[in-house]
Backbone and ligand atoms as CSV (ligand in chain L), in Angstrom:
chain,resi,resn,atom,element,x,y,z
A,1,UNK,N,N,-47.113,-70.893,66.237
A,1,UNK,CA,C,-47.777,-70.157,65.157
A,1,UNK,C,C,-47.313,-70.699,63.809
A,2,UNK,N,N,-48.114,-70.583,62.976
A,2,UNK,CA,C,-48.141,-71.301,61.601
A,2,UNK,C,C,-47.456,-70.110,60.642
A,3,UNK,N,N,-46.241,-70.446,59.760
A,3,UNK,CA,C,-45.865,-69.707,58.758
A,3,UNK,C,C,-46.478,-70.686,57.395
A,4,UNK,N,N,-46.897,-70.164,56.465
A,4,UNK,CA,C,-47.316,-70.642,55.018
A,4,UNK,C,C,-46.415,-70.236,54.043
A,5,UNK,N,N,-45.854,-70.876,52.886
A,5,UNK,CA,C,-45.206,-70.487,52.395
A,5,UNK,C,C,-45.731,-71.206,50.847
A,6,UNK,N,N,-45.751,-70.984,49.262
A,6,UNK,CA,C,-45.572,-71.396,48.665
A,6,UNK,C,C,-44.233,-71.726,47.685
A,7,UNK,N,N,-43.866,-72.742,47.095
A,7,UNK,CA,C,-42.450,-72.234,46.957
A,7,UNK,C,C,-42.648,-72.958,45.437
A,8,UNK,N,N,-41.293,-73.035,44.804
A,8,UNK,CA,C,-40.919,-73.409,43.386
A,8,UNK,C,C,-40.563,-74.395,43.531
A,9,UNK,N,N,-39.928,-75.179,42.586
A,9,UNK,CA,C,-39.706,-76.734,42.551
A,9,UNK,C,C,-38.605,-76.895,43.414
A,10,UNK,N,N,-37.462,-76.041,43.487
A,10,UNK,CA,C,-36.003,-76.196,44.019
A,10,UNK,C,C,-36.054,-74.984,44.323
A,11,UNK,N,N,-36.367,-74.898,45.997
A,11,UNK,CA,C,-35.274,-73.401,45.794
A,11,UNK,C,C,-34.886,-73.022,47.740
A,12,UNK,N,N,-33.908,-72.290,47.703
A,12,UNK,CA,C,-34.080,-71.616,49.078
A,12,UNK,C,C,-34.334,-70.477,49.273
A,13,UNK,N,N,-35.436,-70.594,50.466
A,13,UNK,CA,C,-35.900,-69.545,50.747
A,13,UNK,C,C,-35.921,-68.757,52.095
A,14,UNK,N,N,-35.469,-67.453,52.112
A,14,UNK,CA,C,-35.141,-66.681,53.350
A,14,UNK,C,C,-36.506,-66.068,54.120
A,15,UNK,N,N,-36.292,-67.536,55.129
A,15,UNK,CA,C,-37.671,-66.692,56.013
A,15,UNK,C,C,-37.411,-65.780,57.708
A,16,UNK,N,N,-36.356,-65.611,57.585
A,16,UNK,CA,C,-35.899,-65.011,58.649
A,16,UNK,C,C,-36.677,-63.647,58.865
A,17,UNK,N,N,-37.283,-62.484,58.359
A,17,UNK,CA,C,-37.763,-61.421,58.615
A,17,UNK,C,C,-39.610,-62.101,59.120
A,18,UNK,N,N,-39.733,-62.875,58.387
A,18,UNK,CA,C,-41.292,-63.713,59.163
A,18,UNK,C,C,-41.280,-64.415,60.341
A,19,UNK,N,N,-40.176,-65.375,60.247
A,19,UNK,CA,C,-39.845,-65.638,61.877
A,19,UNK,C,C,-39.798,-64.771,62.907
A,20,UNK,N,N,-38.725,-63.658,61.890
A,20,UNK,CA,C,-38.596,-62.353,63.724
A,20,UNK,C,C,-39.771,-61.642,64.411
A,21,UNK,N,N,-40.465,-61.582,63.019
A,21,UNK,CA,C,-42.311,-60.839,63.122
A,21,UNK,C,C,-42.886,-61.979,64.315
A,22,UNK,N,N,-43.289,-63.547,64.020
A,22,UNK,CA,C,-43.784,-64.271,64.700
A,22,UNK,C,C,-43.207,-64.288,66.281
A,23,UNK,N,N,-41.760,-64.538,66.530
A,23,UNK,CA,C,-41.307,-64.559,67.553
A,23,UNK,C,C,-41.546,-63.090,68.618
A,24,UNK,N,N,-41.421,-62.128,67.419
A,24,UNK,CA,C,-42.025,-60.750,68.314
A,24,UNK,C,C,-43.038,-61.110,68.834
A,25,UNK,N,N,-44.378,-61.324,68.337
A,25,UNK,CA,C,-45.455,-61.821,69.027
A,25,UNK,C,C,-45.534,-62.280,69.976
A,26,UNK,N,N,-44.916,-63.569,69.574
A,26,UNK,CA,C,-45.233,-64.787,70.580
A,26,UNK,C,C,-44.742,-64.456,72.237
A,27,UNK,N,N,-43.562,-63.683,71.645
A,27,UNK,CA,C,-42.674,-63.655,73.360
A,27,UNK,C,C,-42.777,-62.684,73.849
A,28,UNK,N,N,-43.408,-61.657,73.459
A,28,UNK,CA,C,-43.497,-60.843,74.242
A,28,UNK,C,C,-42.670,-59.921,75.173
A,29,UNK,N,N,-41.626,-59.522,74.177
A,29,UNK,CA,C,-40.701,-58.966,75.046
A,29,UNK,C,C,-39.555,-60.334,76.071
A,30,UNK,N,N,-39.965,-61.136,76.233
A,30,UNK,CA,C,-38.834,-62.353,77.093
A,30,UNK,C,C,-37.893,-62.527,76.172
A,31,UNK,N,N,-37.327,-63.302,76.732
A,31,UNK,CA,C,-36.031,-64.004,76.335
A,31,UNK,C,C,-36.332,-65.384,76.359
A,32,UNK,N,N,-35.840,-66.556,75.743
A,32,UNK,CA,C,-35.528,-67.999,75.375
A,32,UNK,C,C,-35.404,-68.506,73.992
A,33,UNK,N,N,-35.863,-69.304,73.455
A,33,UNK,CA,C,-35.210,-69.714,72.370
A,33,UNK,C,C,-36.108,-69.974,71.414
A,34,UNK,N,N,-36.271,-69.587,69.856
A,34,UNK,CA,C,-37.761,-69.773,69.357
A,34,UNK,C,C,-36.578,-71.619,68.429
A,35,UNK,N,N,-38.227,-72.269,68.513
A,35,UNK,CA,C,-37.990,-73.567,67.329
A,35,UNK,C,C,-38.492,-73.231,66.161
A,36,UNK,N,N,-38.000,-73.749,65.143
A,36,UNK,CA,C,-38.990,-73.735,64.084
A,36,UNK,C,C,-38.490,-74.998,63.540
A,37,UNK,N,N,-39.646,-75.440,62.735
A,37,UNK,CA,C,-40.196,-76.981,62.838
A,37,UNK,C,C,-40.653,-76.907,61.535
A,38,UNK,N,N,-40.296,-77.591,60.287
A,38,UNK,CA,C,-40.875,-77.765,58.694
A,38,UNK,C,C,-41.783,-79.386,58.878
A,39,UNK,N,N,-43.028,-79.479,58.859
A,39,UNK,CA,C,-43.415,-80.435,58.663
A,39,UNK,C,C,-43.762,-81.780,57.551
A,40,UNK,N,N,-43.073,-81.275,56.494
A,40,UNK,CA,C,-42.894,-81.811,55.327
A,40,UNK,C,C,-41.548,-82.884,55.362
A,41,UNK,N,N,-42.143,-83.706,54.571
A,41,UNK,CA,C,-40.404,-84.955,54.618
A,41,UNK,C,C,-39.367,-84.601,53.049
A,42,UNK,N,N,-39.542,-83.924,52.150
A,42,UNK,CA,C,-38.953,-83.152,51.241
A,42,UNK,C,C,-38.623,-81.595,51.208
A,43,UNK,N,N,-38.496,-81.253,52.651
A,43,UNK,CA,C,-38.006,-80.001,52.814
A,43,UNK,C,C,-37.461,-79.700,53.752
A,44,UNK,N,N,-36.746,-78.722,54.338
A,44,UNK,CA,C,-35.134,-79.058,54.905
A,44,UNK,C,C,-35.371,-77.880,55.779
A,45,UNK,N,N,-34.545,-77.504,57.015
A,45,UNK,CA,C,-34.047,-75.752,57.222
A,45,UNK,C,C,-32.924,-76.013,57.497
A,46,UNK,N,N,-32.138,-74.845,57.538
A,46,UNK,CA,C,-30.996,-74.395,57.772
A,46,UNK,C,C,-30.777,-73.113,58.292
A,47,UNK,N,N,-29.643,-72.573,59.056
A,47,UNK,CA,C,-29.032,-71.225,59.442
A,47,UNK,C,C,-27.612,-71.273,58.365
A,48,UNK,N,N,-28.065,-69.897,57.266
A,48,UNK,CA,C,-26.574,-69.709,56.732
A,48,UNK,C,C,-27.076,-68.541,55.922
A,49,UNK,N,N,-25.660,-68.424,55.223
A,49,UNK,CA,C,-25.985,-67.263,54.232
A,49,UNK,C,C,-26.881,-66.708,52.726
A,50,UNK,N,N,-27.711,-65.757,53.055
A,50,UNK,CA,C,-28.770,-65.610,51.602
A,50,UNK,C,C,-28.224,-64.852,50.735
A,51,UNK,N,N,-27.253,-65.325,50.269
A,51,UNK,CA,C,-26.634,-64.999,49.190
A,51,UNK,C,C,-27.252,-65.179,48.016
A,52,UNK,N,N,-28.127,-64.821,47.335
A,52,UNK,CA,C,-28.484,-65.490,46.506
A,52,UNK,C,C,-27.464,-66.573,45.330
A,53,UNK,N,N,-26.643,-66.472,44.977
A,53,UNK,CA,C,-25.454,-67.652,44.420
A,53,UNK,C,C,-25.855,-68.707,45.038
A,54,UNK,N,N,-25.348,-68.618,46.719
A,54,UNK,CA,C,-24.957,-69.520,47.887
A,54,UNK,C,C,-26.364,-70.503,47.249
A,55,UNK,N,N,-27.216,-69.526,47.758
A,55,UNK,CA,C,-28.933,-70.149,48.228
A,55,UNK,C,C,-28.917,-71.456,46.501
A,56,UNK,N,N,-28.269,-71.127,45.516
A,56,UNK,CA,C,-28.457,-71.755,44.638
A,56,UNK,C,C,-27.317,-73.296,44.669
A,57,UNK,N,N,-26.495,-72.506,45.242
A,57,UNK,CA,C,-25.249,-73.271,45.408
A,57,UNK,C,C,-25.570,-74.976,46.243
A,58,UNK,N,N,-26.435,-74.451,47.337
A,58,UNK,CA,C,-26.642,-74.927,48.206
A,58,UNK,C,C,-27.629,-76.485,47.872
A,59,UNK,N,N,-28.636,-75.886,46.694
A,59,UNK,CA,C,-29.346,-76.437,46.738
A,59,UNK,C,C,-28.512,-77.721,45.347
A,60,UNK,N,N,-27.972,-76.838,44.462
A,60,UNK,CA,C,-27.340,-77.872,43.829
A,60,UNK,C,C,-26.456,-78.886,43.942
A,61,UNK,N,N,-26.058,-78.442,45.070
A,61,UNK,CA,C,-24.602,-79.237,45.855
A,61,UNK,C,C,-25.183,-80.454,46.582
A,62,UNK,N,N,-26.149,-79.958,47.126
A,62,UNK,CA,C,-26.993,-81.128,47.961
A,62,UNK,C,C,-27.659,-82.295,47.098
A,63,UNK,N,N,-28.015,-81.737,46.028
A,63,UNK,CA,C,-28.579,-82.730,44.728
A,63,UNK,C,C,-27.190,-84.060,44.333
A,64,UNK,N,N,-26.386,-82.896,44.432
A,64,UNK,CA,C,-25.112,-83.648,43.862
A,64,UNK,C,C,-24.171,-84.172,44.650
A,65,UNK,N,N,-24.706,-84.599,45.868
A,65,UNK,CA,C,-23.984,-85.140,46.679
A,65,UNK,C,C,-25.018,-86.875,47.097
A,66,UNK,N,N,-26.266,-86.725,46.544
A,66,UNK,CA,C,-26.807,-87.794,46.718
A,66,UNK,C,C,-26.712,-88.638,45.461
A,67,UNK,N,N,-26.082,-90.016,45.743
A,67,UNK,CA,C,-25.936,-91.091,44.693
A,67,UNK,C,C,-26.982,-90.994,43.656
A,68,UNK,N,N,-27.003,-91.232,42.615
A,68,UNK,CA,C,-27.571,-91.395,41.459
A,68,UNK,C,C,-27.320,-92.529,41.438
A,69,UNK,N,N,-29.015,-93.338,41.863
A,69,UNK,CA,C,-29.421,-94.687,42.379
A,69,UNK,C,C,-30.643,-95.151,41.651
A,70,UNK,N,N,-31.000,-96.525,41.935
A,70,UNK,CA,C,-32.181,-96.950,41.775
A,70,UNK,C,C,-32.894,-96.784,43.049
A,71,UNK,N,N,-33.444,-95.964,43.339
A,71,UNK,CA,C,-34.137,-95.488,44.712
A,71,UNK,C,C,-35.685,-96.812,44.802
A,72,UNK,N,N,-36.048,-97.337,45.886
A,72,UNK,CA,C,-37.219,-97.930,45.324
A,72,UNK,C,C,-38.314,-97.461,45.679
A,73,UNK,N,N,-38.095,-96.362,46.651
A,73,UNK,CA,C,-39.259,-94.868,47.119
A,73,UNK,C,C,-39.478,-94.342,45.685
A,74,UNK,N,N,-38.919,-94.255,44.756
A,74,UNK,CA,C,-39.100,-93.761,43.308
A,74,UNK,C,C,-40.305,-94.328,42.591
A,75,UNK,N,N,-40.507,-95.697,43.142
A,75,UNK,CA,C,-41.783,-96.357,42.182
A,75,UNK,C,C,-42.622,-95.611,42.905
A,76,UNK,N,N,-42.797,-95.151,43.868
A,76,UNK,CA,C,-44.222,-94.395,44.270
A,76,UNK,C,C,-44.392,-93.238,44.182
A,77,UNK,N,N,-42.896,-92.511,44.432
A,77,UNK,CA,C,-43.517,-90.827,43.783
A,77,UNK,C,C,-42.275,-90.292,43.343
A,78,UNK,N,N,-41.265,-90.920,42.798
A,78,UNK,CA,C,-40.143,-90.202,42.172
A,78,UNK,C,C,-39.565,-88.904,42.910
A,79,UNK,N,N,-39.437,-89.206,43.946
A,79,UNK,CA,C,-38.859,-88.287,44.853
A,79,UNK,C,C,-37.897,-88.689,45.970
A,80,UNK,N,N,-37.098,-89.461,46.122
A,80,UNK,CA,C,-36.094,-89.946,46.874
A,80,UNK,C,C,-35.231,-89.232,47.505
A,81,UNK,N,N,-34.767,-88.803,46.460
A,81,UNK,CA,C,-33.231,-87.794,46.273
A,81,UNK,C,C,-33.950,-86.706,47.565
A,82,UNK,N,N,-34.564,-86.628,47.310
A,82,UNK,CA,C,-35.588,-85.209,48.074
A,82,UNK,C,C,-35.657,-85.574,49.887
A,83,UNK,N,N,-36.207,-87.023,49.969
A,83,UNK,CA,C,-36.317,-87.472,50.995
A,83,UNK,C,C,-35.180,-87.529,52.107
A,84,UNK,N,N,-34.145,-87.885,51.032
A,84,UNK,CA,C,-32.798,-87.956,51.670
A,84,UNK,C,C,-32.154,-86.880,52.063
A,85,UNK,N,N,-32.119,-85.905,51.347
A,85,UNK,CA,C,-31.655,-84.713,51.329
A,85,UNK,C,C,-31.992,-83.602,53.005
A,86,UNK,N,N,-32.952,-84.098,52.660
A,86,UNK,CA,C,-34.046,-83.582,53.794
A,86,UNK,C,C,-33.747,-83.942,55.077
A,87,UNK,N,N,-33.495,-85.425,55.230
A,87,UNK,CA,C,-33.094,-86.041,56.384
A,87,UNK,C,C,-31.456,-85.868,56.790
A,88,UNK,N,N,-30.399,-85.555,55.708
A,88,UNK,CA,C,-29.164,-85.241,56.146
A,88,UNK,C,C,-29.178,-83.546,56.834
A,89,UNK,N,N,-30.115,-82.645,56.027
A,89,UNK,CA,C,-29.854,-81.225,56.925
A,89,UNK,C,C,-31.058,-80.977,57.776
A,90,UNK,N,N,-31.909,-81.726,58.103
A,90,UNK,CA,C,-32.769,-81.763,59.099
A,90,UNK,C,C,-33.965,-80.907,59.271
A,91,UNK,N,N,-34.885,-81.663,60.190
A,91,UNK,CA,C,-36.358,-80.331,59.262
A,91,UNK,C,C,-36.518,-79.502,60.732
A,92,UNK,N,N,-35.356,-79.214,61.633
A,92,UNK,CA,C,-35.976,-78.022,62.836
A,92,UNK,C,C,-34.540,-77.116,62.346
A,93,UNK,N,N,-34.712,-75.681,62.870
A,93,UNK,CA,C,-34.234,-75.200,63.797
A,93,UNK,C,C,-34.133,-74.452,64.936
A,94,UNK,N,N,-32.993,-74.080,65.832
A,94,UNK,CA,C,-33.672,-73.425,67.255
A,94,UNK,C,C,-32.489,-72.528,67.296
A,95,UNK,N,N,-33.024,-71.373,67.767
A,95,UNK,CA,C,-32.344,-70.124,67.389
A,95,UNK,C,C,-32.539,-69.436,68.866
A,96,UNK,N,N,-31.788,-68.796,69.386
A,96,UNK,CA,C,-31.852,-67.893,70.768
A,96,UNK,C,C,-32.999,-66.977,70.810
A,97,UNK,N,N,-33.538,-66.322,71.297
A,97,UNK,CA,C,-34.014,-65.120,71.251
A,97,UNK,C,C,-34.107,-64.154,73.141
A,98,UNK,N,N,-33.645,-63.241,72.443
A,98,UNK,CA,C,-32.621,-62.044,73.436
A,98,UNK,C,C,-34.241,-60.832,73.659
A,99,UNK,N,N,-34.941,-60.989,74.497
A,99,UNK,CA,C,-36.081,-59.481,74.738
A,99,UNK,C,C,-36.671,-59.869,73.305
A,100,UNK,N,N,-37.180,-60.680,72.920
A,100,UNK,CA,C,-38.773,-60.656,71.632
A,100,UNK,C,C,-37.668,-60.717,70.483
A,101,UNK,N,N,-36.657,-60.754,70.555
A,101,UNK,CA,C,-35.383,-60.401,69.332
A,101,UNK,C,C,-34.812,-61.970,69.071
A,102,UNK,N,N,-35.206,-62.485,67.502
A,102,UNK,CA,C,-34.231,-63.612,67.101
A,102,UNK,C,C,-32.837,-62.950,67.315
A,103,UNK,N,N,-32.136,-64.329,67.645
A,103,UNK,CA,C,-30.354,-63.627,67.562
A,103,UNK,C,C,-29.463,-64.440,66.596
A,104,UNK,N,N,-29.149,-63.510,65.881
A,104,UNK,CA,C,-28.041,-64.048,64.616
A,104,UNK,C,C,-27.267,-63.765,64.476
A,105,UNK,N,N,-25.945,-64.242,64.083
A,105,UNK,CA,C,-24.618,-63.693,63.428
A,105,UNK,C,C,-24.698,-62.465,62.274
A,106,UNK,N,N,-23.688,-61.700,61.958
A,106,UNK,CA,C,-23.891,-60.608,61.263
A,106,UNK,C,C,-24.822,-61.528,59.528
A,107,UNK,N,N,-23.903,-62.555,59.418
A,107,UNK,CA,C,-24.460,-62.994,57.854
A,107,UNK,C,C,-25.427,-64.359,58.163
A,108,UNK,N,N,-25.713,-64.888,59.315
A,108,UNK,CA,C,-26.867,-65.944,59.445
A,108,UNK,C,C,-28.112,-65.418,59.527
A,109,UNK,N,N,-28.963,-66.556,58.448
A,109,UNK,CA,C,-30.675,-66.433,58.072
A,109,UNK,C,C,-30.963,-67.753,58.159
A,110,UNK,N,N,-32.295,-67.187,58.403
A,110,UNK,CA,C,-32.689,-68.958,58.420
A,110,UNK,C,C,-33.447,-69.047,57.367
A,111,UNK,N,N,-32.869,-70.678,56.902
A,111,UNK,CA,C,-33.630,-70.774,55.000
A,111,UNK,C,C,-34.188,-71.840,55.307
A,112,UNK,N,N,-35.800,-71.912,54.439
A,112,UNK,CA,C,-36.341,-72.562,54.226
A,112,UNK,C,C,-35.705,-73.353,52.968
A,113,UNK,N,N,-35.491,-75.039,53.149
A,113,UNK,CA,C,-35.349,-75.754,51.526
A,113,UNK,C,C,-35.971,-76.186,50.971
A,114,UNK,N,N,-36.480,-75.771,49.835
A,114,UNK,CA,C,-37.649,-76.579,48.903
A,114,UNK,C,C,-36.745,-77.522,47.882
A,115,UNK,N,N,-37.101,-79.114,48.423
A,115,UNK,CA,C,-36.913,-79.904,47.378
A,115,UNK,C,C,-37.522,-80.971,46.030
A,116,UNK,N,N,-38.543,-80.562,46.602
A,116,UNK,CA,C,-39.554,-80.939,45.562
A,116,UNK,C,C,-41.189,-80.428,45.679
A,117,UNK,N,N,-40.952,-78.661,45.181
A,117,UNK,CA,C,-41.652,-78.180,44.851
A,117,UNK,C,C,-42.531,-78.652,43.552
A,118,UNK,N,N,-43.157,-77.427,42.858
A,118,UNK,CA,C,-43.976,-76.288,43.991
A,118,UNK,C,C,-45.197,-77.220,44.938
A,119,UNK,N,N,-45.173,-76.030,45.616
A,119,UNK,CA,C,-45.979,-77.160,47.123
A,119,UNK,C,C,-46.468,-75.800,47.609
A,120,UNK,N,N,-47.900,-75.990,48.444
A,120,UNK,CA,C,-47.593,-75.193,49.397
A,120,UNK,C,C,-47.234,-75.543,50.923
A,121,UNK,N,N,-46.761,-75.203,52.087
A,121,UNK,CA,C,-45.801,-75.757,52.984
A,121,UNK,C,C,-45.747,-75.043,53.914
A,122,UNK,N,N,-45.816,-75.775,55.165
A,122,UNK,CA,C,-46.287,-75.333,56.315
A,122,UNK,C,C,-45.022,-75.406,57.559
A,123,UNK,N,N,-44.580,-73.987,58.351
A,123,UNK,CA,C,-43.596,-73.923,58.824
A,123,UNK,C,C,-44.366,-73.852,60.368
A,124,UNK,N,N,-43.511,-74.437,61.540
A,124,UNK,CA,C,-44.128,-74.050,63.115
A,124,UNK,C,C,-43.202,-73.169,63.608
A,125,UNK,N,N,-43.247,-72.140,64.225
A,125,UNK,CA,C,-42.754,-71.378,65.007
A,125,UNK,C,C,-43.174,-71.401,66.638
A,126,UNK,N,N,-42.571,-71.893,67.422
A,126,UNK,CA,C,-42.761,-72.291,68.598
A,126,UNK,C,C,-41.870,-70.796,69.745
A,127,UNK,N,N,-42.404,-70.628,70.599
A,127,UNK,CA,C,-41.259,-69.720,71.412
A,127,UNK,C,C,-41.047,-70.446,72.841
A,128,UNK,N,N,-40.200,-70.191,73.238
A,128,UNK,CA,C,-40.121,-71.714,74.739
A,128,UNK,C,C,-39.646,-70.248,75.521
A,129,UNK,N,N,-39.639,-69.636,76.581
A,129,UNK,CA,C,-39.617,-68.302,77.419
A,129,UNK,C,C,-38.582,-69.880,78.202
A,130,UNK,N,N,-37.332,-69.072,78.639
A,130,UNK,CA,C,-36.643,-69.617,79.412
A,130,UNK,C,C,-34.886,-69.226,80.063
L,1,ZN,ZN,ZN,-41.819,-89.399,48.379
């Protein structure tokens, strides 16, 4: 099932209460493990905390951990930094699910990363019964 999201230029975003809605659906009461899948190459997921600080923290830290380069992906759309970023925290994740129920730690969410917004952006929610 398809999540839509529009987002801002930089930001993270907590889609964990839309996932749990979708995965309710999908599974029907079972148990196995839902995926979720960002199909974009400038946007990221993660499991961690929505702190809002963090969520800012997160995104600046990641900026600032990629070299300040002559990128040569830049002559075509000035978005590198983005590309990279993307590819170090990875565009799935896969999360348990317990009877139709995502399962999380008391403070884990799953965040959507927007790195080179605004966009609008297309999330997969998969459920695998197993
Ligand atoms: Zn690009």
């Amino acid at each position: 099932m398809m999540l839509e999201l529009n987002t801002k230029r930089r930001e993270v975003v907590d889609i964990t209460e839309k996932v749990r809605k979708i995965v309710k659906d999908l599974s029907n009461g079972k148990s196995g493990i839902a995926v979720i899948f960002t199909y974009h190459t400038t946007t990221a997921l993660t499991v961690n905390e929505a702190e809002e600080g963090l969520m800012d923290d997160i995104i600046n830290a990641l900026f600032s951990i990629v070299p300040k380069m002559e990128y040569k992906h830049n002559r075509i759309d000035n978005n590198a930094e983005a590309h990279i970023i993307a590819s170090i925290v990875g565009n799935s994740v896969v999360v348990p699910v317990d009877n139709g129920e995502i399962v999380l730690g008391t403070w884990q969410r799953i965040l959507f990363i927007e790195l080179d917004g605004p966009r609008k952006r297309k999330i997969h929610v998969k459920f695998l019964n197993i």
